[in-house]
KOLGU-864709 format. One record per atom (N, C-alpha, C, O): z, y, x negated. Coordinates in steps of 0.2 Angstrom, whole numbers, plus 5000, padded with zeros to 4 digits. Layout:
// KOLGU-864709
ZYX/...
***
This chain:
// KOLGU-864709
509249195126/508649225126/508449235119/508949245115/507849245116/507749215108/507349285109/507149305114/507349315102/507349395102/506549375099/506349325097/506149435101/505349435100/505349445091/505649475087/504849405091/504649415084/504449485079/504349525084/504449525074/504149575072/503449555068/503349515063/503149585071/502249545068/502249605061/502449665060/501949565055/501749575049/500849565049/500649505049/500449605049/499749595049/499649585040/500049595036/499049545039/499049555030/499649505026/499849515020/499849445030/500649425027/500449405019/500849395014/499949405018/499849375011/499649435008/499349425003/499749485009/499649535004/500349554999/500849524999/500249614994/500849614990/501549664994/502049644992/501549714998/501849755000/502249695007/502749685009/501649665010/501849635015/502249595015/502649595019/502249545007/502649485007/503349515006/503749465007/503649575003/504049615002/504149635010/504749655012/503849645013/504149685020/504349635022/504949635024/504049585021/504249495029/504949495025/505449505029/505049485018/505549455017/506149505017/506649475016/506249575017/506349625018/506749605028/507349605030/506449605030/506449565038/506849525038/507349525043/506849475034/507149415035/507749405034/508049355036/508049455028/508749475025/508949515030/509549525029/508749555036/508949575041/509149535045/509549555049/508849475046/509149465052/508449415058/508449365062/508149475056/507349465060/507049405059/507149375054/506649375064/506149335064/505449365064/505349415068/504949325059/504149375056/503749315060/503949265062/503049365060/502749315065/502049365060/501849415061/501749315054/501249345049/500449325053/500349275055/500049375052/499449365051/498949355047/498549395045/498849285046/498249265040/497449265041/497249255047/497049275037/496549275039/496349185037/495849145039/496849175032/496449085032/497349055028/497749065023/497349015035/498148985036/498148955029/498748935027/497748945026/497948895018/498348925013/498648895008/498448995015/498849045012/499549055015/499949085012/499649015020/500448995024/501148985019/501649015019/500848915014/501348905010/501548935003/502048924999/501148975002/501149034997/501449094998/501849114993/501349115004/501549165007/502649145007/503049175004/502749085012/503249075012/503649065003/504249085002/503349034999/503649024991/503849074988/504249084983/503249134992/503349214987/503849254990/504049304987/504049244998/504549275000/505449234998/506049254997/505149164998/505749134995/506149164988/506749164987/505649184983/505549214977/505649274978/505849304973/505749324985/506049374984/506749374987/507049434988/507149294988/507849284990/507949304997/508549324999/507249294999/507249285007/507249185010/506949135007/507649185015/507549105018/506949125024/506949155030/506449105021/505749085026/505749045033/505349045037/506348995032/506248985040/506049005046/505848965050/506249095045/506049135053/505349155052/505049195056/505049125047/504549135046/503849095049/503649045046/503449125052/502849075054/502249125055/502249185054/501649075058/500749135056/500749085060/500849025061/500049165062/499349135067/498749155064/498749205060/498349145064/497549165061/497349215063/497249215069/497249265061/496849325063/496449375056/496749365051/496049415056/495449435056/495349515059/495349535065/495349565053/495249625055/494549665057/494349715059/494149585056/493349595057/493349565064/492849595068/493649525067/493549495073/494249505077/494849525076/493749485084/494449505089/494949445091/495349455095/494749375086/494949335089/495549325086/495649345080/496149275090/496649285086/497149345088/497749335087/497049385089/497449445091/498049435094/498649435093/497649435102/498149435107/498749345106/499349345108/498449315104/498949255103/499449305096/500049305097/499249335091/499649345085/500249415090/500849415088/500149435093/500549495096/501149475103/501649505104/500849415106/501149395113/501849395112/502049365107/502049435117/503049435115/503049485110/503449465106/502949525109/502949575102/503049635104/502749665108/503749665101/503849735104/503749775096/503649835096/503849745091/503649785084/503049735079/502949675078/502549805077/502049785072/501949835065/501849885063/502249775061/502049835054/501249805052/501149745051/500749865052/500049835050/499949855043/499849915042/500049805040/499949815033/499249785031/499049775025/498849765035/498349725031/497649785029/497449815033/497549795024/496949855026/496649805017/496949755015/496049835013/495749795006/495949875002/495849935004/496249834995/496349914992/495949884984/496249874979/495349884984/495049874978/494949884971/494749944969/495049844966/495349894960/494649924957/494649964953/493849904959/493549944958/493149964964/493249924968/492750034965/492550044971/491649994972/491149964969/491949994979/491149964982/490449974981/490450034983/489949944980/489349964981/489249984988/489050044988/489349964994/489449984999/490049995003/490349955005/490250075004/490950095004/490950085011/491450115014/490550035015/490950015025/491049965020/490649995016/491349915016/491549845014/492149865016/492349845021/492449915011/493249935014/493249975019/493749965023/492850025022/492950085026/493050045034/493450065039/492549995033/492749935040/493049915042/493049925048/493549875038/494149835040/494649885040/495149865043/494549935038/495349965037/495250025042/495850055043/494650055044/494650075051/494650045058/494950045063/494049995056/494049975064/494349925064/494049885068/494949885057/495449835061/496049875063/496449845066/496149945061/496749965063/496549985073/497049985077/495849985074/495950015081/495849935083/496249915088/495549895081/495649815082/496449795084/496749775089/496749805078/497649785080/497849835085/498049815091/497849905085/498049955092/497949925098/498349935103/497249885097/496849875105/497549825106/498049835109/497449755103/497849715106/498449715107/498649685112/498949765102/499749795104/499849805108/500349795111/499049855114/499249905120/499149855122/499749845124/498749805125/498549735127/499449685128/499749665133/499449695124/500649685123/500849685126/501149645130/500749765126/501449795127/501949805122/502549815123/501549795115/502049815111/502349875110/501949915111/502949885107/503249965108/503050005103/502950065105/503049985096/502850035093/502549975087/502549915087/502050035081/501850025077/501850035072/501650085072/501950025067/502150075058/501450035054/501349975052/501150095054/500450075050/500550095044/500850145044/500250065037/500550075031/499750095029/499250055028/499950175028/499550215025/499450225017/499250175014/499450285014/499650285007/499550365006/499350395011/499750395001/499650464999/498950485000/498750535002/498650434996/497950464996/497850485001/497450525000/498050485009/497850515016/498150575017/498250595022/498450595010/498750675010/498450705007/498050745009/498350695001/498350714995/497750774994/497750824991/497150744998/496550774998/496250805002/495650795003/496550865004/496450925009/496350965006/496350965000/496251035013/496151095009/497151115010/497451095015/497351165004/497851185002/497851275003/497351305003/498351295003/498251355005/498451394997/498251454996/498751364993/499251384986/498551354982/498251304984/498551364976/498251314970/498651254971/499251254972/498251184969/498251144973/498951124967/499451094969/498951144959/499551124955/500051164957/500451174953/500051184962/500651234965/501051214970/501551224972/500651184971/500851154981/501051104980/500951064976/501651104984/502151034986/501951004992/502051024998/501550934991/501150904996/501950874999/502450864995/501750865007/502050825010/501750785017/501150765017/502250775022/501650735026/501450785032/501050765037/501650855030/501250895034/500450895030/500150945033/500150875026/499650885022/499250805025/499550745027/498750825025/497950775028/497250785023/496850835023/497150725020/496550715017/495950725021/495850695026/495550775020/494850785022/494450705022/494250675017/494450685024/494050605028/493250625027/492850585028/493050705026/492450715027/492150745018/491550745017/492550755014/492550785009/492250725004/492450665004/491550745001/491250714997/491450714988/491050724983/491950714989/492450704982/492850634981/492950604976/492950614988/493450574987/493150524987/492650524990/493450464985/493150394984/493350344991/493850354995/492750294992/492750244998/493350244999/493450255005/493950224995/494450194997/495050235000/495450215004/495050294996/495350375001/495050375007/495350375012/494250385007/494150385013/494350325019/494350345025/494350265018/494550205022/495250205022/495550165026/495850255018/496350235019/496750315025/497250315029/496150355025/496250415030/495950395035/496250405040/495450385035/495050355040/495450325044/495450345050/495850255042/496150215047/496750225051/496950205057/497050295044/497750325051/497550365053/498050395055/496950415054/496750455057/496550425064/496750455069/496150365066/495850335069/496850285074/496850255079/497350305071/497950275072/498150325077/498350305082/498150385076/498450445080/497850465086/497950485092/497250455083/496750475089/496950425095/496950435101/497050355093/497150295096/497650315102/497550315108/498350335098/498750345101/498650415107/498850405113/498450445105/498250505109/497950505114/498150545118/497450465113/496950445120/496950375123/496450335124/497550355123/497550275125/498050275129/498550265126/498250295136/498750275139/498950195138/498550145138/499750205138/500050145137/500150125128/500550085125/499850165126/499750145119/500550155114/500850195116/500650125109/501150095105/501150165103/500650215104/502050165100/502150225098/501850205090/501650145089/501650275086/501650265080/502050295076/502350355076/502150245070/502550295061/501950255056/501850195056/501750315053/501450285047/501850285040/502150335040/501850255034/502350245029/501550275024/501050235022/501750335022/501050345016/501450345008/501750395005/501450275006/501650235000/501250274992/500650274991/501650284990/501150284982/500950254980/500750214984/500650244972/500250184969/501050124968/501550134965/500950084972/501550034974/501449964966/500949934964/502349974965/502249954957/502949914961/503249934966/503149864956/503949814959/503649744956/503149734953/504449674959/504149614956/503449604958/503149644962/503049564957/502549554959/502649434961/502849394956/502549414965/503049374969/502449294967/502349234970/502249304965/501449264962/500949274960/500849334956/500349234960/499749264956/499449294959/498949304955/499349314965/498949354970/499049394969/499449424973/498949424966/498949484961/498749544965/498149534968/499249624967/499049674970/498549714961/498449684956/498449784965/497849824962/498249864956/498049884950/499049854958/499249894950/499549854947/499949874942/499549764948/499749734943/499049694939/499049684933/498649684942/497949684940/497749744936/497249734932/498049784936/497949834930/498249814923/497949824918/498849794923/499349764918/498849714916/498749724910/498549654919/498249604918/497649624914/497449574910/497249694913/496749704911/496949734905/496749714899/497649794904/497949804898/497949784894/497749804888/498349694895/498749634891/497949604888/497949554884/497449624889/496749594886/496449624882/495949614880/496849704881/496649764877/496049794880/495749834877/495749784886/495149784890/495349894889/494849934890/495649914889/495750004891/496150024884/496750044885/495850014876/496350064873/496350134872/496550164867/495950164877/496050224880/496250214885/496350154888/496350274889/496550294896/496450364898/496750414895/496050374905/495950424907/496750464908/497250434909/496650544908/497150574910/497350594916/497250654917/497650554920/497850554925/498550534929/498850474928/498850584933/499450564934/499250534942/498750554944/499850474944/499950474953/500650464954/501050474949/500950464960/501550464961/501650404962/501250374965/502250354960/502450284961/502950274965/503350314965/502850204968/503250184973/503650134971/503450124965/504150094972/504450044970/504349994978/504650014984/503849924978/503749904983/504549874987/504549874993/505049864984/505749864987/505749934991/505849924997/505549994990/505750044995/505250045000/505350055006/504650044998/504150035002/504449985009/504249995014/504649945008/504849885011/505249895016/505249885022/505949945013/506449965017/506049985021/505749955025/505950055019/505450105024/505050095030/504950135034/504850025030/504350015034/505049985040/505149995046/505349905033/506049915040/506249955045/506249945051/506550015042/506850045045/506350085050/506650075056/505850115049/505250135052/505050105060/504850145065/505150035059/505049985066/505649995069/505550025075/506149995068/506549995073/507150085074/507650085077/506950105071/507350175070/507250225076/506650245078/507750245079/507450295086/507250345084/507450355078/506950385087/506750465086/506350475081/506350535080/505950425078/505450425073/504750425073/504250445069/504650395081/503950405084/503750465082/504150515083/502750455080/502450525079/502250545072/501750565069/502850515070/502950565061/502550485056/502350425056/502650555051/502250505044/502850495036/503350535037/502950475033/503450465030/502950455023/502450425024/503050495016/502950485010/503350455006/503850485005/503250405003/503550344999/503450364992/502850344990/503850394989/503550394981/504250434976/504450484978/504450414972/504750444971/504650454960/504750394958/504350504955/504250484952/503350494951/503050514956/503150484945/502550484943/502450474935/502750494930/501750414937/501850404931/500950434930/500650474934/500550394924/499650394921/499650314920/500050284922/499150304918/498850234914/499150234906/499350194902/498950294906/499250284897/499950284898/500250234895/500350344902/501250294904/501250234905/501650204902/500650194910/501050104912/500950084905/501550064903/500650084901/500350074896/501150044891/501349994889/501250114890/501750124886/502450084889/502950064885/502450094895/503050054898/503049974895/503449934894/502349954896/502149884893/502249864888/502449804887/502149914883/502249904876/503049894874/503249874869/503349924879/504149944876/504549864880/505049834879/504049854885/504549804890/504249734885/504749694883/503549714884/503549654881/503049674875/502349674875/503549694869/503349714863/502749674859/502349694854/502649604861/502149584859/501449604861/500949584858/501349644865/500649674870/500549764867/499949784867/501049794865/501049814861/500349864858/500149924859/500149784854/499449814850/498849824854/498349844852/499049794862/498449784868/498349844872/497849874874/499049874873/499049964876/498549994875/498149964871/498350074880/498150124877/498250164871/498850194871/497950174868/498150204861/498250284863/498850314861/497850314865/497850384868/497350394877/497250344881/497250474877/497250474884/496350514882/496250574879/496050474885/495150504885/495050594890/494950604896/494950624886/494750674889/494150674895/493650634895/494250714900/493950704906/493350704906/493050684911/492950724901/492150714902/491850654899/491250634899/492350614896/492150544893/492550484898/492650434895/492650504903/492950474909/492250474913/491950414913/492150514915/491650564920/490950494919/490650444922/490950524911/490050464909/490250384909/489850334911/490850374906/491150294907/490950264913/490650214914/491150314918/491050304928/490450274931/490350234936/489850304925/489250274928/489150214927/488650184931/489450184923/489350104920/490050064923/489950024927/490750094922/491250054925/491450084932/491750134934/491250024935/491550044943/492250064942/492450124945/492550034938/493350034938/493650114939/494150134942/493250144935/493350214932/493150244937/493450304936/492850254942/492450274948/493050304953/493150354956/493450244954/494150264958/494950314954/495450324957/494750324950/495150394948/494750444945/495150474942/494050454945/494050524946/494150574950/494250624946/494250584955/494550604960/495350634957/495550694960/495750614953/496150614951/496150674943/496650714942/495650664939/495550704936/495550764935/495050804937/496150804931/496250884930/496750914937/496850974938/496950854941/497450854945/498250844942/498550814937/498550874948/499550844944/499750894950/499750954950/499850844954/500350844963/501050814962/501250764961/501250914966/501950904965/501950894975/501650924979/502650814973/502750804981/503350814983/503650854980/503650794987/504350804991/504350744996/503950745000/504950694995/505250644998/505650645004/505950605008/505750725004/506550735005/506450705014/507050685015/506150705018/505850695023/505950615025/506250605031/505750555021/506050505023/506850495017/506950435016/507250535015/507750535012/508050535018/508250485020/508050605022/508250605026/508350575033/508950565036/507750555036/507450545041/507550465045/507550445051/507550425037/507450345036/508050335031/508150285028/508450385030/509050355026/508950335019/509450325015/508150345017/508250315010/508450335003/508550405002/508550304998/508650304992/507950274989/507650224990/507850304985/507250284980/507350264973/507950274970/506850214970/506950174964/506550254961/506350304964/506650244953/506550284948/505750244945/505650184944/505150294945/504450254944/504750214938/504550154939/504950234934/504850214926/505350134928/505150094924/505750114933/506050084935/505650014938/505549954937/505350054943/504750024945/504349984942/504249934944/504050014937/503449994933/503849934928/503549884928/504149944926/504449904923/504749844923/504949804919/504749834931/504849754934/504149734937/504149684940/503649784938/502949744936/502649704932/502249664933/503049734925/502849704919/503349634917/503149574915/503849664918/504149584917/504249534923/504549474922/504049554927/503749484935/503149464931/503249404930/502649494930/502149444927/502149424921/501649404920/502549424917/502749404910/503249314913/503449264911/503349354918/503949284920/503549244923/503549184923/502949274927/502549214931/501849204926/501349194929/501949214919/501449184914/500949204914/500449174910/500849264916/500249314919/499849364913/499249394914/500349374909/500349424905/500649404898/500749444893/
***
């Protein structure tokens, strides 16, 4: 009897190609979701590239905007990690671009799991779906954890906050009023930094890629908490198949760096780049007016005159893990893309 595939939604994204192959050193057979199969043999070279064997590896076509494709990508499926959602390095003129796919493809993938019979689900969330609530303490006092929920309604937060709570909030409503419906865990990842496994470049090595051109020798001041996508990966692992897990949310971060830190990491890891870092760190009201003119800048105001302290200890415990050191992190972003020509 041949064991059910574990479905990877998104397989060509950066976190996913680390989870498949992640899977694949287990044991498991991945069964990826593409929205354009041309991306099949990419996907398998970059998990090969993470010292995974791709053979348990295969995709079917599917689409966070349409329904079609679903029920073929889930048939026989008892675990789903949904990693597909858009995370944009600048924000949208029209914030349903992202708010869309990454709400109503998460209740799009729900529908067809329940439609399964699949068992459970692990949707991969991010901090930002904590981070931006109301707190009871000053907010530089409070230790966020996953008992903390982003305000989805708060006109502070940028599209992409709101599309990334928006779509686990719409995960749990899902579960709550859907008889039959999959269990859930959501995995809420930091700014996720590691190799980077080709040129399809995620949103924090695209940032390296804009430094290496001197395009930022400043840098606004702002910290986030960092993930190392290796832990992200385990986590999610573990997350699919672990009992007693259903319900909960798990924060992935261990570690915090700024822009002007990657910066600085860049400069020490490939001394020739150097001269292209941020030189210093831009005071917040010259962030604020840059905003009007650069999209880019638009997506960490929010982030401004903040410094959240968090606590792991939850999936240390819960999920078994061990976490990478940020500065550890960042640091083999820098030199993945110096090795793949990038930088």
């Amino acid at each position: 009897m041949s064991i059910p595939p574990i479905i990877v939604t998104g397989a060509s994204g950066f976190i996913a190609k680390h989870i498949i192959a992640e899977l694949l050193k287990r044991g498991h057979t991945v069964r990826g979701t593409l929205r354009d199969m041309a991306k099949a043999d990419d996907v398998r070279r970059a998990v090969q590239r993470a010292g995974a064997d791709p053979a348990g590896l295969t995709f079917v076509t599917a689409d966070l905007l349409s329904d079609a494709g679903w029920d073929d990508a889930f048939a026989g499926a008892e675990f789903v990690a949904h990693t597909a959602s858009p995370f944009p390095i600048q924000q949208p003129d029209n914030p349903e671009d992202v708010i869309h796919p990454a709400r109503d493809g998460t209740i799009r993938v729900l529908q067809a799991a329940t439609r399964a019979g699949v068992r459970r689900v692990v949707v991969t969330s991010s901090t930002v779906a904590i981070f931006y609530g109301p707190v009871a303490a000053p907010a530089d006092e409070h230790i966020y954890s996953e008992a903390d929920m982003t305000d989805e309604t708060s006109e502070t937060i940028t599209p992409y906050i709101r599309s990334k709570t928006m779509a686990e909030n719409a995960a749990w409503q899902f579960h709550r009023r859907t008889p039959g419906a999959p269990e859930i865990v959501a995995i809420n990842p930091g700014f996720v930094h590691g190799a980077a496994l080709d040129s399809d470049l995620s949103t924090s090595h695209e940032l390296f890629v804009l430094m290496a051109k001197g395009i930022y020798p400043a840098a606004p001041r702002i910290r986030f908490p960092v993930a190392h996508v290796r832990d992200v990966a385990v986590a999610h692992a573990e997350a699919l198949v672990r009992p007693g897990i259903a319900g909960h949310r798990f924060l992935i971060a261990e570690g915090e760096s700024g822009l002007y830190g990657l910066g600085q990491i860049m400069a020490r890891e490939l001394p020739d780049l150097a001269s292209k870092a941020p030189k210093l760190e831009l005071p917040d009201f010259a962030v604020r007016a840059l905003a009007v003119v650069d999209k880019r800048m638009r997506t960490i105001l929010p982030e401004l005159g903040q410094h959240k302290h968090f606590t792991n200890a939850k999936a240390r415990e819960a999920l078994g893990m061990t976490f990478t050191a940020a500065d550890d992190a960042v640091a083999q972003s820098v030199r993945s893309l110096r090795e793949l020509g990038l930088i």
